[in-house]
N, C-alpha and C positions, 0 to 999 in steps of 0.2 A: 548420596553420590556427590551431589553439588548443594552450595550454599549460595544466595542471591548477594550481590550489591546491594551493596544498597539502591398611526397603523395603515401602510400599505397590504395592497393584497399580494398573495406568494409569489404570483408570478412575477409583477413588479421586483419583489424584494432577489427573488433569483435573478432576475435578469440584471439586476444592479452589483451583486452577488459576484455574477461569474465576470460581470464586467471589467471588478476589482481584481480578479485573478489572472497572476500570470501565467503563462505554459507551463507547465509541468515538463522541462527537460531542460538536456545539461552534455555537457562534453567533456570526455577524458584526454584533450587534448594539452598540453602543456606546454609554454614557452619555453621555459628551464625546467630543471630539476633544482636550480636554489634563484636566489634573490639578484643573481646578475651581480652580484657584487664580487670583488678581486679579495675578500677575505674569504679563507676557506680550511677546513678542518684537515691537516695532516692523514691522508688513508689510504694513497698507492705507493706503490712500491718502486717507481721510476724516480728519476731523481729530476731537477729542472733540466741540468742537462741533457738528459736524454731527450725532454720535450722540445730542445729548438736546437739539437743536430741527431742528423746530418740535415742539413737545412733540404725542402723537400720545392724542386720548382716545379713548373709548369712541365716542364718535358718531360723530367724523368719520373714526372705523379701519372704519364697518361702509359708509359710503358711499363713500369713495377708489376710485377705478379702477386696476387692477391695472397691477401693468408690461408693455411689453411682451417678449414671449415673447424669450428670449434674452440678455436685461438683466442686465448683469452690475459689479460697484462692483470695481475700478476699472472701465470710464472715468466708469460712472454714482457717484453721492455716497449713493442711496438706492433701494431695493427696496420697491415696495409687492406683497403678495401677495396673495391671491385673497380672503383674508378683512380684508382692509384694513391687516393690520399694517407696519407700516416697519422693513426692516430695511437697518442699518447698520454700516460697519467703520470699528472705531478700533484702532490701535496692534495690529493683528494678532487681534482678539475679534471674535465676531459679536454685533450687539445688534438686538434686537426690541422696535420700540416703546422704546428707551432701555436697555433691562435686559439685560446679557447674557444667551449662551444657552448652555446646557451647559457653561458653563468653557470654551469651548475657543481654541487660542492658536496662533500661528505660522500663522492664515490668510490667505491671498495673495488670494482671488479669493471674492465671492457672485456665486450665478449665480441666476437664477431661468428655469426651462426648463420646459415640458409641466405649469407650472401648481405647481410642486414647489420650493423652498429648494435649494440643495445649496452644499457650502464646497470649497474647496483648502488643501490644507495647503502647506508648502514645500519638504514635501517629496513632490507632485505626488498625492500622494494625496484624493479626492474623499469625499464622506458628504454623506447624503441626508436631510432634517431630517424624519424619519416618528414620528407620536405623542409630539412634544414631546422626540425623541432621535436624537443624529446615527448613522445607519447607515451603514455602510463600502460602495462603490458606485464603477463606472466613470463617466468624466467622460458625461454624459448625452450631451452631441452626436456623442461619436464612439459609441454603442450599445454595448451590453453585452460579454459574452464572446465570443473571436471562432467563429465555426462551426468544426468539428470538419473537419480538411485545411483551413485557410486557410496561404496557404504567402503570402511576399514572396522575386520577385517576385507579381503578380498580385494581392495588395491591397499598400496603402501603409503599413498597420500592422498590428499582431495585438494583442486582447487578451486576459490570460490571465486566470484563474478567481481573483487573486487583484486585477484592475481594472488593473496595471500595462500602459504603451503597451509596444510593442516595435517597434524600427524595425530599418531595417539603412543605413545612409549610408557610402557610400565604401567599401564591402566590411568595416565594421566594427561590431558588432550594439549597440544602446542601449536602456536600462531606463530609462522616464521619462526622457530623456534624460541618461543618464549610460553610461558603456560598463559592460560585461557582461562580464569576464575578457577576456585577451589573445584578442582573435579580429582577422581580417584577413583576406582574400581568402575573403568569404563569400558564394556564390552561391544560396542559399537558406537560408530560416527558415522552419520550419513548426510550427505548431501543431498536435500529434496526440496522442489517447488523454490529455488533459490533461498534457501537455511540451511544452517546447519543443525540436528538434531543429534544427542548423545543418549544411548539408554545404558543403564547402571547394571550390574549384574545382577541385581534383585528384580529385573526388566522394567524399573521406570523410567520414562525417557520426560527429555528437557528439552528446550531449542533455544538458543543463543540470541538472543532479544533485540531491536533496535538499541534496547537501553545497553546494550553491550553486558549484559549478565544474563545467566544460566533462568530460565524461568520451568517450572514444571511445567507437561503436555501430557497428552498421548501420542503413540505411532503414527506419524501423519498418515502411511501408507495404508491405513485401512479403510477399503473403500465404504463410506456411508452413505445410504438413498434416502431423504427427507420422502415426507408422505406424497402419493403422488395428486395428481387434481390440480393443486393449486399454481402450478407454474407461469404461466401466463396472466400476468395482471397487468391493467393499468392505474393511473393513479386521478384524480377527479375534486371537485370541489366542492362547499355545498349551496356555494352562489352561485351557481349555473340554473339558466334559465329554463332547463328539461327535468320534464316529470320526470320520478324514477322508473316509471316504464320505458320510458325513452332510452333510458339509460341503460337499463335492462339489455333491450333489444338490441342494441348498440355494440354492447357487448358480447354479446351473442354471435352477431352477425362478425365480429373480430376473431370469435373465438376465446378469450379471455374466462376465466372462471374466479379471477380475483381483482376487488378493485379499493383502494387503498383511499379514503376520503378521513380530512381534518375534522376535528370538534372540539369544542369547548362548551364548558357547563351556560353560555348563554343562549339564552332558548330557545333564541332563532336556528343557531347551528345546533344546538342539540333536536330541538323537532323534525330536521331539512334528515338529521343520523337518524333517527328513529325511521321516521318515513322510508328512507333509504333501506332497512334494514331489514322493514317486513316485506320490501317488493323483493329484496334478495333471499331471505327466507323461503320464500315462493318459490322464486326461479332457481332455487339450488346453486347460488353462487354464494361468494365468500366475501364477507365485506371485512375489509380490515380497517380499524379506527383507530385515525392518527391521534394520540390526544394531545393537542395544542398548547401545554402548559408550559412553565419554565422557571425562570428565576426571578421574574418582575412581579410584583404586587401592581393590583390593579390602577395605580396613580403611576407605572412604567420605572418605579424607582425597585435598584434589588433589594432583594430581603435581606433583612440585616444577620439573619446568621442560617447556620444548617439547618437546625431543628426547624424554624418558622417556616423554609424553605421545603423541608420533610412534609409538614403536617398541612398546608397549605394545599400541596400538589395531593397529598394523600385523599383530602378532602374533595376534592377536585376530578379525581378519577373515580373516587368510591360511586360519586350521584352520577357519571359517565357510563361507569358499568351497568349500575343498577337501574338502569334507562335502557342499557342495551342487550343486556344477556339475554330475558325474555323471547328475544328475536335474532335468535340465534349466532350473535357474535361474539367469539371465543379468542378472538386474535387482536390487541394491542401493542400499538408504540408508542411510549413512551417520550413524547419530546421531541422535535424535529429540530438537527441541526444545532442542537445546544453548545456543541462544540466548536463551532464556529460562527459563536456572538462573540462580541468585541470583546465583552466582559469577560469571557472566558479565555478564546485566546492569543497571543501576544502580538500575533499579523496575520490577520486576513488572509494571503497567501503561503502562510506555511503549509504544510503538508500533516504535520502534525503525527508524526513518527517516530516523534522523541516528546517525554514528558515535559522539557523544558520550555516547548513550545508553548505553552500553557500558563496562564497566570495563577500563580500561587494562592493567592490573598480572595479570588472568588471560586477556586477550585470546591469547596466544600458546602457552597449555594446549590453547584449542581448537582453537586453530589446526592445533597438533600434533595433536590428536585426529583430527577431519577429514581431514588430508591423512595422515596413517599410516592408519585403515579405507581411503581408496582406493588407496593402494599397496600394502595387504595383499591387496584382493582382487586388482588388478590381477598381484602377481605370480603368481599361481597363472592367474587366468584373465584373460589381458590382454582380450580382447573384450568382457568383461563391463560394465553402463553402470554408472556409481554416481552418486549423489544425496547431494545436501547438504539439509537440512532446514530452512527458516523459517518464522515468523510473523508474524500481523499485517503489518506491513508495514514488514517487515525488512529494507527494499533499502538501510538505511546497513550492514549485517553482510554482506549479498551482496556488494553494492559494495567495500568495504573487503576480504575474504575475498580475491575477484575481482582486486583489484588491488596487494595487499600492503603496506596499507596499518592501521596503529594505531588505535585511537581517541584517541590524542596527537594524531593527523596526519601523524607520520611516514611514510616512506615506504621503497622499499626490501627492505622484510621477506618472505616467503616465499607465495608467491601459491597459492591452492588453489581447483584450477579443476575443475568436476565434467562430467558427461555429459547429467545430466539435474538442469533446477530442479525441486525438489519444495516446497510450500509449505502451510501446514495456513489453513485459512479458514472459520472458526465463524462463524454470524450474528452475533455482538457485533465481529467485528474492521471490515463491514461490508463492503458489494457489493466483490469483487476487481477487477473491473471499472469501477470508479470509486470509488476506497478515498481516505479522507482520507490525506495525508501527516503528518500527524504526529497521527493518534489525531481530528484532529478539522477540519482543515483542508479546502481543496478536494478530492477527489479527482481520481486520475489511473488510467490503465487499466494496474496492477500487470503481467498478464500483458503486453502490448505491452512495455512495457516492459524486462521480464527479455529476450522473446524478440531485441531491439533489442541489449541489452547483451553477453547469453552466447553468443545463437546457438543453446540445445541444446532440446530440447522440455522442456515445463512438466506438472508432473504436480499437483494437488489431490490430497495423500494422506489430509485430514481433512478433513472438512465436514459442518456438519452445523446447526440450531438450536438454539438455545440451550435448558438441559437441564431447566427449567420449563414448557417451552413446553407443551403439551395434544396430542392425537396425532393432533387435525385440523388443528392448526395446522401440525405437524412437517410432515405430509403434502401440502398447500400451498406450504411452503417445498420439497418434494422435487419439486415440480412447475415452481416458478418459477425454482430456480436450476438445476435441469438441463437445463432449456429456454434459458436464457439462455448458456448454458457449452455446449450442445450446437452454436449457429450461429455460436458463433466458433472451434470446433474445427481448422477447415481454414484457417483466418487465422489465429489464435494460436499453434501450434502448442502446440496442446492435448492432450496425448497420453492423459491417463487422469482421474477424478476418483474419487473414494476413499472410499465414505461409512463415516462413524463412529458405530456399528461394527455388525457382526451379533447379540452378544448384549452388554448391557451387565450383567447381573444383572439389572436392572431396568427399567422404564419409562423411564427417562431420555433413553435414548439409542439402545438396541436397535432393531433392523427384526424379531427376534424374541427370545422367553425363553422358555426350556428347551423347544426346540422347538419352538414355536406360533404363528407370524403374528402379530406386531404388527399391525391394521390401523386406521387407514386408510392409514398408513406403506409399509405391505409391499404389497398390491394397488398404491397410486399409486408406486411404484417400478417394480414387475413392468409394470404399462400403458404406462408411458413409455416403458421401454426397448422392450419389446415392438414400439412405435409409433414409433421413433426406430431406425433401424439405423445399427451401428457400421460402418461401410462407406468 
């Protein structure tokens, strides 16, 4: 159907982390529609003279009778609006009353509709003249963004969250009428969880990628339930100063049935996971082990190519596992954050939504690193699930990872494909479930989408509000997003979420410190889960 385009402790280190990070948002608001410049592309249909007569004053702009609704230059010469003004098109400018308006250039069409200005650009694009400034907007007569499951056939067009039409003519799909990547023998287009997905007449469906090409999926629309149990987790250290019964109980006493703690092959933290492992063995909880590796050799300098990087980490998870399966743990991750070391990607605060964001020349350190921790664990304990770890909205490093492919573009390259997405989502990165695409953009529904692409269940291993927040605030947010993450659990395939963490040292971040209930944090955790069954 289609073919493609081509050593601080953690908490320190996160809180320095998010410090770096700017907000995740952005405005579709627009000064112009061009550069404010007096050069401008020949594209309406009025002539100059029509723009500066009949010359338009003050009087006779507050009496004139408005156009009627739908009035549009061409075929009309002139727009009067609701407040008497004339507006007219010359040589591709809008002018009000004689004067241009906001610089802007390469306009095809004035429309006047529902009482409102709006322009065309040439390149199909619409803005809406609000408070003296063009705003970016769907063309007004076909209505806004299209509803949530609009599929063609069944309407005649879709529109997406960025105002663009979408059709499909001849089993061939069109953006503002132009085509969309090689597609052909398209018997559906649907708009879902903010994408667009296409399936082929043979029924395999694709979805239209951040990278702007066709990538293969499955029907996002089929609901999948990850196992149930493990939903509720926190996340924990293994320098914390409580026995693992404490820990145990802790947990218990939260409700929690998963709890998510780092390790690395040095014997201190690997004894601290061991120990951890047979008190959860016991207690019938689920201990998930981060494994701490990455791209640095142990003098902090990176590995000089893939393969060292491969066999290295592989080495590294095999004596990890082989320490821990005994005692019943079956669930790894792979790597915390790898995708937002420096090394890897180009600025700290990208979003990381597009492959480009990403450094070429150390892309295939991580590469090696990721796919040797899952072959380490795997050869010891092949049944074992393992997780690769992103952020923000990391689906151009999934994506690419997923399909082995470069942040050059290239392709080809070594594909590293995991068991379970695991994904960290702090209030600054913004709702997962309708996350801007690149830091600021429209949002789209992250989870849908992973589970459309990989197929494996989705885990939230960090979550949490941002670490100023006040501890009625945190507690509110612990109420809104596990409510909201709890009713797409059996559609998502949502398998856990992960809060960060149990103790932070501090106020920051903790549900407790040095033992004691955080609250209003720790109570509206315990009620919720309490009130909500993992089931």
């Amino acid at each position: 159907m289609m073919q493609r385009s081509k050593s601080e402790s953690s908490v320190t280190k996160r809180r320095k982390f998010l410090r770096r990070l700017t907000a995740l948002s952005g405005s579709y608001i627009l000064t112009a529609c061009g550069d404010g410049g007096g050069s401008a592309s020949s594209a309406g249909s009025a002539s100059t003279a029509s723009v500066l007569s009949p010359a338009v004053t003050a009087a006779n702009a507050v009496v004139a009778a408005a156009s009627v609704n739908s009035t549009a230059i061409p075929p009309a010469t002139s727009i009067t609006d609701t407040t008497g003004a004339v507006w007219t098109l010359a040589h591709g400018s809008t002018y009000r009353n004689g004067i241009m308006v906001g610089g802007a250039y390469n306009v095809t069409l004035i429309l006047f509709y529902g009482n409102s200005i709006y322009c065309e650009l040439g390149t199909s694009q619409f803005y809406n003249f609000v408070n003296s400034a063009w705003v970016a907007c769907s063309d007004p007569r076909l209505g806004g963004t299209s509803i949530d499951g609009t599929s063609i056939p069944g309407a005649t067009y879709i529109i997406d969250k960025n105002w663009a039409v979408w059709t499909v003519v001849g089993g061939v799909i069109y953006c503002n009428g132009a085509t969309v990547g090689d597609t052909y023998n398209v018997s559906l287009l649907l708009w879902y969880g903010g994408m667009l997905y296409a399936c082929a007449s043979g029924g395999n469906f694709w979805v239209y990628s951040n990278a702007k090409v066709w990538v293969s999926c499955n029907d996002p629309r089929i609901p999948e339930a990850a196992v149930a149990g493990t939903f509720y987790g926190m996340n924990g250290h293994s320098d914390y100063a409580y026995t693992p019964a404490q820990i145990v109980s802790c947990l218990q006493t939260l409700g929690c049935t998963t709890y998510r703690m780092g390790c690395t092959t040095n014997p201190v933290q690997l004894n601290a996971t061991i120990a951890m492992a047979k008190a959860f063995q016991v207690a019938g909880l689920t201990l998930f082990v981060l494994i701490e590796q990455g791209m640095y050799d142990v003098n902090g300098n990176l590995y000089t190519s893939e393969s060292v990087a491969y066999a290295q980490n592989q080495a590294s998870a095999a004596i990890i596992a082989n320490a821990l399966m005994q005692y019943g743990v079956t669930m790894y991750e792979c790597g915390n954050e790898l995708t937002r070391d420096p090394g890897i990607i180009v600025n700290t605060t990208y979003a990381g939504a597009n492959i480009v964001d990403f450094k070429n020349a150390n892309w295939p350190l991580m590469r090696g690193a990721m796919g040797g921790m899952i072959a380490g664990v795997k050869s010891v304990q092949p049944n074992a699930k393992c997780g690769i770890n992103f952020c923000a909205t990391d689906v151009g490093a999934s994506d690419a990872l997923w399909d082995g492919i470069q942040p050059d573009g290239t392709t080809g390259h070594a594909k590293v494909r995991w068991d379970l997405t695991t994904w960290h989502n702090y209030e600054i990165y913004g709702n997962i479930l309708d996350i801007g695409t690149d830091g600021s953009g429209p949002g789209f529904d992250l989870i849908t989408y992973c589970k459309a692409r990989y197929g494996v269940p989705f885990l939230i291993t960090e979550w949490n509000a941002s670490p100023q927040q006040t501890e009625a605030y945190r507690a509110t947010y612990i109420t809104s997003t596990m409510g909201a993450l709890y009713q797409v659990r059996k559609t998502h395939y949502l398998q856990s979420i992960m809060y960060y963490v149990l103790d932070s040292g501090d106020d920051s971040y903790g549900i407790v410190l040095n033992g004691i209930p955080i609250d209003p944090p720790f109570s509206t955790f315990q009620s919720f889960v309490a009130a909500h069954s993992d089931t």
